[in-house]
PDB file of N, CA, C and O in Angstrom:
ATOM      1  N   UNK A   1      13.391   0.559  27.625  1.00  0.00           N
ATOM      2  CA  UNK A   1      14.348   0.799  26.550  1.00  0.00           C
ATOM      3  C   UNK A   1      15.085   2.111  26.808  1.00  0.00           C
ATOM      4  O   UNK A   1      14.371   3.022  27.227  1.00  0.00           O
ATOM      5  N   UNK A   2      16.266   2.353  26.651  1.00  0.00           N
ATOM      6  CA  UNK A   2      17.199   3.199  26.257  1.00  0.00           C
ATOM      7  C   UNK A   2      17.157   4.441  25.046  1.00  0.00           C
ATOM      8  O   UNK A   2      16.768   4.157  23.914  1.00  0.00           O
ATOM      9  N   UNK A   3      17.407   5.236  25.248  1.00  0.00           N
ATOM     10  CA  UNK A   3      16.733   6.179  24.098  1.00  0.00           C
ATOM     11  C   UNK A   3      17.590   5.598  23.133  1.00  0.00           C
ATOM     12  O   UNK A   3      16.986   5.207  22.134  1.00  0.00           O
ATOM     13  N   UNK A   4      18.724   5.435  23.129  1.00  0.00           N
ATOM     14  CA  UNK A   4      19.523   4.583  22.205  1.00  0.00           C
ATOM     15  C   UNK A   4      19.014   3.774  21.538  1.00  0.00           C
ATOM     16  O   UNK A   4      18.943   3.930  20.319  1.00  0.00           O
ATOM     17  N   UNK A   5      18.538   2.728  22.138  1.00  0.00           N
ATOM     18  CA  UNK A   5      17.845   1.777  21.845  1.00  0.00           C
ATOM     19  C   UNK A   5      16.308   1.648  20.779  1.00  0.00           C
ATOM     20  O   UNK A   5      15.905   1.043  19.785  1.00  0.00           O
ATOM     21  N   UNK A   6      15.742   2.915  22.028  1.00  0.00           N
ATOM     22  CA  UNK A   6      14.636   3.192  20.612  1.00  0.00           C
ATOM     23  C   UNK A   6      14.877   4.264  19.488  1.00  0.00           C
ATOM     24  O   UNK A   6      13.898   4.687  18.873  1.00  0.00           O
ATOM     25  N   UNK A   7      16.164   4.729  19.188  1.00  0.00           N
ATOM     26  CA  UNK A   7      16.502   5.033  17.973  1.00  0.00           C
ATOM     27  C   UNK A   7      16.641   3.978  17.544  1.00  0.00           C
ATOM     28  O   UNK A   7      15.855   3.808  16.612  1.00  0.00           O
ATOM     29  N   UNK A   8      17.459   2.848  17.797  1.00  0.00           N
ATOM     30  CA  UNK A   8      17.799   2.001  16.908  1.00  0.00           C
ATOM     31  C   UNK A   8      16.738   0.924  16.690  1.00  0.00           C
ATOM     32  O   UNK A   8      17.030  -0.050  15.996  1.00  0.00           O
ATOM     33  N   UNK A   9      15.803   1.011  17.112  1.00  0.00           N
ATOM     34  CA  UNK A   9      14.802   0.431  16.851  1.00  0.00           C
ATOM     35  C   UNK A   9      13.816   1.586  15.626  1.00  0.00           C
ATOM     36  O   UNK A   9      13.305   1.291  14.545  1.00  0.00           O
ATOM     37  N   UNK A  10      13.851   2.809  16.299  1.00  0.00           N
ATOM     38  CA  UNK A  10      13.163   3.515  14.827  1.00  0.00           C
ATOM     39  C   UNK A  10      14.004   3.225  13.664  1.00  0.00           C
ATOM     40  O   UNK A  10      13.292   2.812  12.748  1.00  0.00           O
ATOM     41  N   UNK A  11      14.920   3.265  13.427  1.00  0.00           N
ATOM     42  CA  UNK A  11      15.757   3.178  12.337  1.00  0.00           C
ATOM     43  C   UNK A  11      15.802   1.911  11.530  1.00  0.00           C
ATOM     44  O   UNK A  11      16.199   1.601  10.407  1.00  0.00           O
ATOM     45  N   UNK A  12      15.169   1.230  12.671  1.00  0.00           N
ATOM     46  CA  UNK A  12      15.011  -0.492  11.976  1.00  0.00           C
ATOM     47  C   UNK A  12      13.718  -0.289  10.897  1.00  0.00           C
ATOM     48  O   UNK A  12      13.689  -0.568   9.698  1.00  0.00           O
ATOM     49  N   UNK A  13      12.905   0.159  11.554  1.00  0.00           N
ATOM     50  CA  UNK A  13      11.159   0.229  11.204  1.00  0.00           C
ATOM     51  C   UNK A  13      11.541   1.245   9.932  1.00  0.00           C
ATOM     52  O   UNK A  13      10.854   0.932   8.960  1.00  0.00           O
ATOM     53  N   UNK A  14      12.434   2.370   9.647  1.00  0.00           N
ATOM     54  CA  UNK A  14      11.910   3.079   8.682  1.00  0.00           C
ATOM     55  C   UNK A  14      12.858   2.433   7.823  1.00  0.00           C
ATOM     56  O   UNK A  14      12.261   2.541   6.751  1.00  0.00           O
ATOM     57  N   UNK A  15      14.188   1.688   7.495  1.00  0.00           N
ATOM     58  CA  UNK A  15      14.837   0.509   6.510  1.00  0.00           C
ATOM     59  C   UNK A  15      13.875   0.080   6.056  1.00  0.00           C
ATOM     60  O   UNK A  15      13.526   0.491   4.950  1.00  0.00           O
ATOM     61  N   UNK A  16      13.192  -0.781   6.661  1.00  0.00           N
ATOM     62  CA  UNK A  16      12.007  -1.558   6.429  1.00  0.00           C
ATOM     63  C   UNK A  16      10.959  -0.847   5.495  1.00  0.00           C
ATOM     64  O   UNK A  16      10.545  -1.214   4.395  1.00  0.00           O
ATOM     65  N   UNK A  17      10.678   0.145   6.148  1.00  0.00           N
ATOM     66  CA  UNK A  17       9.530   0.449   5.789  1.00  0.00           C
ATOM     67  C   UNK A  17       9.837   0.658   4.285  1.00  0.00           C
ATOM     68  O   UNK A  17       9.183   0.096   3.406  1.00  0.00           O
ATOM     69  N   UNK A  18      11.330   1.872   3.929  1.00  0.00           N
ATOM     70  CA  UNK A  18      11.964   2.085   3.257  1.00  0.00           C
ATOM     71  C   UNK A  18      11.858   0.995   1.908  1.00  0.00           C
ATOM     72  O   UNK A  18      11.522   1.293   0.761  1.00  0.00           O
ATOM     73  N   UNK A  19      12.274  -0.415   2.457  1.00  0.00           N
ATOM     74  CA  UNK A  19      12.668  -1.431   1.716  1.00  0.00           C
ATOM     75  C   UNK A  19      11.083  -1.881   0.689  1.00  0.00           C
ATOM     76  O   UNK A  19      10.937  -2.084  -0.516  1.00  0.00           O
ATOM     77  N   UNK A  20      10.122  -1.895   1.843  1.00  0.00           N
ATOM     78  CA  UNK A  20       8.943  -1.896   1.048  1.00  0.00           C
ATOM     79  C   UNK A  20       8.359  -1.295   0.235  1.00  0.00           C
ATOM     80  O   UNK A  20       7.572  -1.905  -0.489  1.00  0.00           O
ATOM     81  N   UNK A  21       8.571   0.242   0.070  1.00  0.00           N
ATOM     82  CA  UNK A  21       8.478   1.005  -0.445  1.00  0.00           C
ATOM     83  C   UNK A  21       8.926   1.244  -1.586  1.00  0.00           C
ATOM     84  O   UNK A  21       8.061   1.529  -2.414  1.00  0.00           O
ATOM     85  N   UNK A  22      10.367   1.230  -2.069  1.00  0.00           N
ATOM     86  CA  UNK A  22      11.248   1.578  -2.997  1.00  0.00           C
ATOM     87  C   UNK A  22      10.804   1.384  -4.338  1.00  0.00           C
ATOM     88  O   UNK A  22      11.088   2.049  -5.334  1.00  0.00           O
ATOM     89  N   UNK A  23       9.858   0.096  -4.196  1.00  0.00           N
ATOM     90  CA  UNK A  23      10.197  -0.431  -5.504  1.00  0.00           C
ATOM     91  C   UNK A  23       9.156   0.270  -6.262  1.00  0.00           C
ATOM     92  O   UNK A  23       9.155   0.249  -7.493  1.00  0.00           O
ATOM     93  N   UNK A  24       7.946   1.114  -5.324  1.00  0.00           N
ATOM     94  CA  UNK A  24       6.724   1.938  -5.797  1.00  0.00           C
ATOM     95  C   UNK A  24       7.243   2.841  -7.314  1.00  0.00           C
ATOM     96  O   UNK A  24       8.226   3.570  -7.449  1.00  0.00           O
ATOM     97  N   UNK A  25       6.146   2.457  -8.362  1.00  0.00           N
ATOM     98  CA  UNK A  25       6.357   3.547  -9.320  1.00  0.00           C
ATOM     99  C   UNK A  25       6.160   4.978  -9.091  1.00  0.00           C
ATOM    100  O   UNK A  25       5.616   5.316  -8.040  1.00  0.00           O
ATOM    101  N   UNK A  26       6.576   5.974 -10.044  1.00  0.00           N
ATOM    102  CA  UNK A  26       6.151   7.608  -9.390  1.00  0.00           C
ATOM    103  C   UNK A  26       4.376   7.136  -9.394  1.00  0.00           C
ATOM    104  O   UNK A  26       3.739   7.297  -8.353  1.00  0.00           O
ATOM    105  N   UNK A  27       3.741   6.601 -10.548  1.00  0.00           N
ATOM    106  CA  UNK A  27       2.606   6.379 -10.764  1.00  0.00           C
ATOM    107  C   UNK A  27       1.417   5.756  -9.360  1.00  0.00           C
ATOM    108  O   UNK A  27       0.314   6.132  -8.964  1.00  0.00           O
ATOM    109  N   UNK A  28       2.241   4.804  -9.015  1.00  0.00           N
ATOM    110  CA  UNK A  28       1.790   4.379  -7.574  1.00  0.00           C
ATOM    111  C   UNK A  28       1.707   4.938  -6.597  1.00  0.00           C
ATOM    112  O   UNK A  28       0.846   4.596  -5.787  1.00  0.00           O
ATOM    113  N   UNK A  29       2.912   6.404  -6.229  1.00  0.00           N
ATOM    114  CA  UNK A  29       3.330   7.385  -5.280  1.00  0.00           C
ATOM    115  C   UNK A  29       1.706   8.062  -5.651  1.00  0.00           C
ATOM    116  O   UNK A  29       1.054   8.517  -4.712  1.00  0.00           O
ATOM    117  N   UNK A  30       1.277   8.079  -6.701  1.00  0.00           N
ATOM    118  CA  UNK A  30       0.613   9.301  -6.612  1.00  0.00           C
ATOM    119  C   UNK A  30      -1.082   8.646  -7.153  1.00  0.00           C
ATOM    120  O   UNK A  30      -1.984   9.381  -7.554  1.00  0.00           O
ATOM    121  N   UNK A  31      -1.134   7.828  -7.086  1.00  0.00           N
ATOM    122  CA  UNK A  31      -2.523   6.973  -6.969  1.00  0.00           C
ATOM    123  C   UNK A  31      -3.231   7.317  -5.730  1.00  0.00           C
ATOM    124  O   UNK A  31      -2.646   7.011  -4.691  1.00  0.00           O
ATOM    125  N   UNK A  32      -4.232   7.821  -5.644  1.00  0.00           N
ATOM    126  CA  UNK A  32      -5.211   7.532  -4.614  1.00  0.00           C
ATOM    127  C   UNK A  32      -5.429   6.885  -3.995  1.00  0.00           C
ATOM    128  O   UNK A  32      -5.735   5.745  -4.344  1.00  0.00           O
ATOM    129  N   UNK A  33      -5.385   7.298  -2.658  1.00  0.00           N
ATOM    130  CA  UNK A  33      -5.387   6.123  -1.202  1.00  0.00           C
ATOM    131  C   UNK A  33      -6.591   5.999  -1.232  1.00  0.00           C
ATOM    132  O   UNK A  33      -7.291   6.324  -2.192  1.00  0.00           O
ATOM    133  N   UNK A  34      -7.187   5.275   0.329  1.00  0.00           N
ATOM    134  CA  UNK A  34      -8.394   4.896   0.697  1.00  0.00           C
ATOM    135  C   UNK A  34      -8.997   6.044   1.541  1.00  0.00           C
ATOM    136  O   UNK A  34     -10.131   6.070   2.017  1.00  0.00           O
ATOM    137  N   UNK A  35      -7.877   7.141   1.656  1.00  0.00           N
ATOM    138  CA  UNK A  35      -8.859   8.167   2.527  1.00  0.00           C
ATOM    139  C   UNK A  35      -8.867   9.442   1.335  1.00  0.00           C
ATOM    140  O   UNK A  35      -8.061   9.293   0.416  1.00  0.00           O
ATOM    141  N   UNK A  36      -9.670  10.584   1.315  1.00  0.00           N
ATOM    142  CA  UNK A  36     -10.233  11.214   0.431  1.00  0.00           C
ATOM    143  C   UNK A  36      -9.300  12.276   0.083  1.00  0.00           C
ATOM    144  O   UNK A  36      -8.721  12.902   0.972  1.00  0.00           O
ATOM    145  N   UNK A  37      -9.140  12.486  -0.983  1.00  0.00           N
ATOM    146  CA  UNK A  37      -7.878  13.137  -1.423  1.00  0.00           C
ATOM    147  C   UNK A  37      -6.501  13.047  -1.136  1.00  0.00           C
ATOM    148  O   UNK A  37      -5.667  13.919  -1.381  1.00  0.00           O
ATOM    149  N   UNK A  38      -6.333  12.132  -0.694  1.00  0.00           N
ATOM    150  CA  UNK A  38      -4.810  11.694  -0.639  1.00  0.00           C
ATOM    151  C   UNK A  38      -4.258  10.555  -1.198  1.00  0.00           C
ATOM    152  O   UNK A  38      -4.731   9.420  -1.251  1.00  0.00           O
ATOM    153  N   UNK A  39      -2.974  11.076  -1.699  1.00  0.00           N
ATOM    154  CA  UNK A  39      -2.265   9.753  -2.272  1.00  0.00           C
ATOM    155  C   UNK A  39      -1.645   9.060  -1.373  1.00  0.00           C
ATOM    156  O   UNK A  39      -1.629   9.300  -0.166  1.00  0.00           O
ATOM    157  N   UNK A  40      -0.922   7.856  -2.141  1.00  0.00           N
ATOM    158  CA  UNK A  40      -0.237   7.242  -1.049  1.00  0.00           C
ATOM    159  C   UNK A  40       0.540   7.719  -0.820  1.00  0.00           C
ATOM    160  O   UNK A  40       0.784   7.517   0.370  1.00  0.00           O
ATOM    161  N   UNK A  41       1.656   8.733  -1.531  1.00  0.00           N
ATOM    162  CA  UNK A  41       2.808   9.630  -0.859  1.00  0.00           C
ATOM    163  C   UNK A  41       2.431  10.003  -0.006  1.00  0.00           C
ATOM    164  O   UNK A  41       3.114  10.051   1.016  1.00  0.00           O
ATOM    165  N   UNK A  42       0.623  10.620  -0.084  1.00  0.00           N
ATOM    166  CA  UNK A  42       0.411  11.697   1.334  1.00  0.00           C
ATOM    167  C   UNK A  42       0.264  10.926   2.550  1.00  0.00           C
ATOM    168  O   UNK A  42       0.657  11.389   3.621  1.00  0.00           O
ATOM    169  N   UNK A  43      -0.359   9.597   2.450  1.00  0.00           N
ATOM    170  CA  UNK A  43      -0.581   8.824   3.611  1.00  0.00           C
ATOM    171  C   UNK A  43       1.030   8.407   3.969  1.00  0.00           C
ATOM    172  O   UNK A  43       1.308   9.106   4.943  1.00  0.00           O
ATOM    173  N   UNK A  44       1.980   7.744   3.686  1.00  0.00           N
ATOM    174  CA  UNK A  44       2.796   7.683   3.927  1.00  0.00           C
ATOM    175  C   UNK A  44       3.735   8.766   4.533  1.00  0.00           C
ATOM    176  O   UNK A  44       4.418   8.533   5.531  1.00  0.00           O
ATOM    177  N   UNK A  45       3.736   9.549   4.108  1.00  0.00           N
ATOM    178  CA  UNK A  45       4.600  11.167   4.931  1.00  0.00           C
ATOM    179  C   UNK A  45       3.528  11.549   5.777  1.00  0.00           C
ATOM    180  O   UNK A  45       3.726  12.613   6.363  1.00  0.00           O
ATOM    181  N   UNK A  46       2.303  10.910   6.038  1.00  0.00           N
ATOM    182  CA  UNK A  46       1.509  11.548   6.952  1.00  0.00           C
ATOM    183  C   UNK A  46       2.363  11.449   8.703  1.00  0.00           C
ATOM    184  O   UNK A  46       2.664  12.445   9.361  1.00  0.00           O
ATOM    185  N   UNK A  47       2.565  10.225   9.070  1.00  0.00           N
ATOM    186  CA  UNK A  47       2.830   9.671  10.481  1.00  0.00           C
ATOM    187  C   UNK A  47       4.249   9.968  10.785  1.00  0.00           C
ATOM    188  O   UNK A  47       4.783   9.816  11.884  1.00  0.00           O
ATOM    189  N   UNK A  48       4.979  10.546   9.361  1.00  0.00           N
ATOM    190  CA  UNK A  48       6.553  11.112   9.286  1.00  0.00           C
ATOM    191  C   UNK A  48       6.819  12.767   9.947  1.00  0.00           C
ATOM    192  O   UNK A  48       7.135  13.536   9.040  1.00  0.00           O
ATOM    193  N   UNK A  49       6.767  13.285  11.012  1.00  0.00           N
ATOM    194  CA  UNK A  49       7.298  14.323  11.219  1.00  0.00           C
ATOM    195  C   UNK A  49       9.062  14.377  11.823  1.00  0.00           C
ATOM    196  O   UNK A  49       9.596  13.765  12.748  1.00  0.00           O
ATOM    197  N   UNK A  50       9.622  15.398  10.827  1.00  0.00           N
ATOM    198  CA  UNK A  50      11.213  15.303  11.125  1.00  0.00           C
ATOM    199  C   UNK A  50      11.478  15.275  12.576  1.00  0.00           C
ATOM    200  O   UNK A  50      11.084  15.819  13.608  1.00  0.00           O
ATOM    201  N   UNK A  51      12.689  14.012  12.008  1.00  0.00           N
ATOM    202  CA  UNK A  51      12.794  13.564  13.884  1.00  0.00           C
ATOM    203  C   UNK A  51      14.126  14.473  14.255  1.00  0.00           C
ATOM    204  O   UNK A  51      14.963  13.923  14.970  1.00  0.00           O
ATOM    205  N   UNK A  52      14.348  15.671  13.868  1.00  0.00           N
ATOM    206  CA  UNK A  52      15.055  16.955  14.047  1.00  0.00           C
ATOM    207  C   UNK A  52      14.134  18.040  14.947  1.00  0.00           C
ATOM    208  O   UNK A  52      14.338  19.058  15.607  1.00  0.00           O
ATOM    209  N   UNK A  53      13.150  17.309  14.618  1.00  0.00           N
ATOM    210  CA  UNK A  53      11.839  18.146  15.985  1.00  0.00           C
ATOM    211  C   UNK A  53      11.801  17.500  17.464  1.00  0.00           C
ATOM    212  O   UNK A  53      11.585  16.348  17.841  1.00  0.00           O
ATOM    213  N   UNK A  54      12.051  18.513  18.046  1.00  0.00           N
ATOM    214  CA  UNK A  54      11.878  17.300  19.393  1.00  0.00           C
ATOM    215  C   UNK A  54      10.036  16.998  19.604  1.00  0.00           C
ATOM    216  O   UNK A  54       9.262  17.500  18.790  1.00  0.00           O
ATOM    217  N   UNK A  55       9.691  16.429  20.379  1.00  0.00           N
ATOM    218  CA  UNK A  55       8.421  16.151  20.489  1.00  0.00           C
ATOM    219  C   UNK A  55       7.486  17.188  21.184  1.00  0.00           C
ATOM    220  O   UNK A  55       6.273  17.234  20.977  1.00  0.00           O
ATOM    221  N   UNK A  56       8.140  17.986  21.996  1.00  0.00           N
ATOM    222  CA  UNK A  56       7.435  19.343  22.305  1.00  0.00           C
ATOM    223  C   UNK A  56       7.203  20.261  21.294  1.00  0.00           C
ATOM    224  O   UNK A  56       6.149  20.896  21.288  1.00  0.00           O
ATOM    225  N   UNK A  57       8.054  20.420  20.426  1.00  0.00           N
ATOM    226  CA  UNK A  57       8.007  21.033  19.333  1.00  0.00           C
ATOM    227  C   UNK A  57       6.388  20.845  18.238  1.00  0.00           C
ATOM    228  O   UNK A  57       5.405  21.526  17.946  1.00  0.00           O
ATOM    229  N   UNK A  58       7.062  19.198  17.885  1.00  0.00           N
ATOM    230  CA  UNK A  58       5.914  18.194  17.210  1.00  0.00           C
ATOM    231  C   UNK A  58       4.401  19.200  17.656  1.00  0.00           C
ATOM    232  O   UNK A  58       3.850  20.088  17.006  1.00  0.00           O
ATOM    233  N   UNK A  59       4.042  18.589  19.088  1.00  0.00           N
ATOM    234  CA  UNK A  59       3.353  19.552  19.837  1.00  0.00           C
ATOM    235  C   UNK A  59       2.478  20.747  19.304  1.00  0.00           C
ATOM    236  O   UNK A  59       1.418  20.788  18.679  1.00  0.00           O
ATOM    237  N   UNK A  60       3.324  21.686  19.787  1.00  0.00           N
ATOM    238  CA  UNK A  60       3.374  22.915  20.127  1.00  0.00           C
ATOM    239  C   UNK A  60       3.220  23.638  18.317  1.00  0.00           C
ATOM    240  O   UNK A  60       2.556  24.646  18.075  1.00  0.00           O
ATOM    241  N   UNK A  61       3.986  22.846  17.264  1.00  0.00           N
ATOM    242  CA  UNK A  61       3.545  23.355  16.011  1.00  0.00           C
ATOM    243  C   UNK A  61       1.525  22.592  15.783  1.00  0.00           C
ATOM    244  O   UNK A  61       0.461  23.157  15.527  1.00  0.00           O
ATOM    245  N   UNK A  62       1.933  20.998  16.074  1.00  0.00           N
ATOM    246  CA  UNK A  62       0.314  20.522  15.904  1.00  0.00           C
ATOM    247  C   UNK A  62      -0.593  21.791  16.248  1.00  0.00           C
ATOM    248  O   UNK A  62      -1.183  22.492  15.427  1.00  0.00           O
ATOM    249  N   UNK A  63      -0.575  21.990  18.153  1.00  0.00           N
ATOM    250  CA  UNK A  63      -1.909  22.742  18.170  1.00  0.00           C
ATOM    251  C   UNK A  63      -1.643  24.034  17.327  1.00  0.00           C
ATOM    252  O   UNK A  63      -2.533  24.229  16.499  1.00  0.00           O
ATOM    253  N   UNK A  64      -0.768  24.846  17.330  1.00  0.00           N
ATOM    254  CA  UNK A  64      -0.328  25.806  16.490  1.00  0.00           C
ATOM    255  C   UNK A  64      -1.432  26.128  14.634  1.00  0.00           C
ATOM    256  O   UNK A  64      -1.977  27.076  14.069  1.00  0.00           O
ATOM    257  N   UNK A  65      -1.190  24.556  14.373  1.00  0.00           N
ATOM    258  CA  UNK A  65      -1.727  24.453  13.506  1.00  0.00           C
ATOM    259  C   UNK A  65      -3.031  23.270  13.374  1.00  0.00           C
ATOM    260  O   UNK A  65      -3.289  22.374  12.569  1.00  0.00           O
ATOM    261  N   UNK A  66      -3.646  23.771  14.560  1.00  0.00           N
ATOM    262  CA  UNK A  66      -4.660  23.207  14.774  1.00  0.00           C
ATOM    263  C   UNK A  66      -4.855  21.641  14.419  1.00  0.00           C
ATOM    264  O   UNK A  66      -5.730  21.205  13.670  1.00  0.00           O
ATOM    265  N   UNK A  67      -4.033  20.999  14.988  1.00  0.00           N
ATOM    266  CA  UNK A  67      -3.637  19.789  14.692  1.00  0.00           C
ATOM    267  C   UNK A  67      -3.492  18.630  13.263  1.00  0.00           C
ATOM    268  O   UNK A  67      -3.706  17.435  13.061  1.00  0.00           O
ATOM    269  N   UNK A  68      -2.919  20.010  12.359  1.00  0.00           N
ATOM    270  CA  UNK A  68      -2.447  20.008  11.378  1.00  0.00           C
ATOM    271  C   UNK A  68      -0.962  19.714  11.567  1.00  0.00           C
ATOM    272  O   UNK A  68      -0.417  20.098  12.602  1.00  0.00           O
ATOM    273  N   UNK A  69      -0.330  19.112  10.709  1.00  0.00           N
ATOM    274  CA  UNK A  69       0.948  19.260  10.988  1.00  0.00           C
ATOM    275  C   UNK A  69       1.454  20.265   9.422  1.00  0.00           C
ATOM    276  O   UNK A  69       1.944  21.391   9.517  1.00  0.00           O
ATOM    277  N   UNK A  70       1.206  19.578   8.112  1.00  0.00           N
ATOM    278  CA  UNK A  70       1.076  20.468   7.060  1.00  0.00           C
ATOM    279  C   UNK A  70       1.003  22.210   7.414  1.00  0.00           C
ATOM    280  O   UNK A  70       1.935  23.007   7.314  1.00  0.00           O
ATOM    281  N   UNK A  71      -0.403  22.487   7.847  1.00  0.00           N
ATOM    282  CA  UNK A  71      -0.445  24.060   8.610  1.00  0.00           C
ATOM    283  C   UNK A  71       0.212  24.200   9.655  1.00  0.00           C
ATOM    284  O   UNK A  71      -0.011  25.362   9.995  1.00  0.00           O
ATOM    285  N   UNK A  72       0.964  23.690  10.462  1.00  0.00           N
ATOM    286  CA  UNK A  72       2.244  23.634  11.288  1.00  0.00           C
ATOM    287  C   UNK A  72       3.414  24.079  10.187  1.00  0.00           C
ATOM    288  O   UNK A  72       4.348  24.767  10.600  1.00  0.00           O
ATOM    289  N   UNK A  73       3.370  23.759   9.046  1.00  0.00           N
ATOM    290  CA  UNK A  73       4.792  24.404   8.579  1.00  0.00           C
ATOM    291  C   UNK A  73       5.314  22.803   8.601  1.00  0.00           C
ATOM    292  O   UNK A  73       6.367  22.807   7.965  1.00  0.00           O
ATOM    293  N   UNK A  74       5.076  21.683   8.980  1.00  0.00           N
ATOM    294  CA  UNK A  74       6.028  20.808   8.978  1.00  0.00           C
ATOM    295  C   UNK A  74       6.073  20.203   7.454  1.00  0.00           C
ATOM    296  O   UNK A  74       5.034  20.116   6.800  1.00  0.00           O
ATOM    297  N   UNK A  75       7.077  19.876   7.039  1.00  0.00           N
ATOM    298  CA  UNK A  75       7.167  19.440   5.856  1.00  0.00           C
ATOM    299  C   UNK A  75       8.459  18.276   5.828  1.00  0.00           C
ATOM    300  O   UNK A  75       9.464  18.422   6.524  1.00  0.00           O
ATOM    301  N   UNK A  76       8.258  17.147   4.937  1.00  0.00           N
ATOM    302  CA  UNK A  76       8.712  15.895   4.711  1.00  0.00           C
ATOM    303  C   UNK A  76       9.180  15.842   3.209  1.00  0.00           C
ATOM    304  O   UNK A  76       9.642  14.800   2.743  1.00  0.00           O
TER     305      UNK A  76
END
């Protein structure tokens, strides 16, 4: 694939994902997931780091923040 290409393929996946999502109440956003102290907002913005980061970056903040991205400073 083309980097082109797999933008336009990310962009497909987060519509989507988007589309599934939307219809969530604030109440649902903030219900408790299946892992321990997190909601589903948090699981959901978990696998989201701004794609304004290049991936060295991604990186380089993770170990930074001890493979935290939150203690990286990254925020969604």
């Amino acid at each position: 694939m083309t980097p082109d290409e797999i933008w336009q393929a990310v962009a497909t996946e987060r519509r989507t994902l988007h589309d599934q999502l939307a219809p969530l109440t604030e109440a649902q956003w903030n219900h408790e997931s299946l892992c321990e102290s997190w909601r589903i907002r948090d699981v959901v913005a978990h696998p989201s780091p701004p794609c304004c980061c290049s991936p060295p970056a991604v990186r380089t903040g993770a170990v930074r923040g001890r493979l935290s991205l939150s203690a990286a400073g990254f925020r969604c």
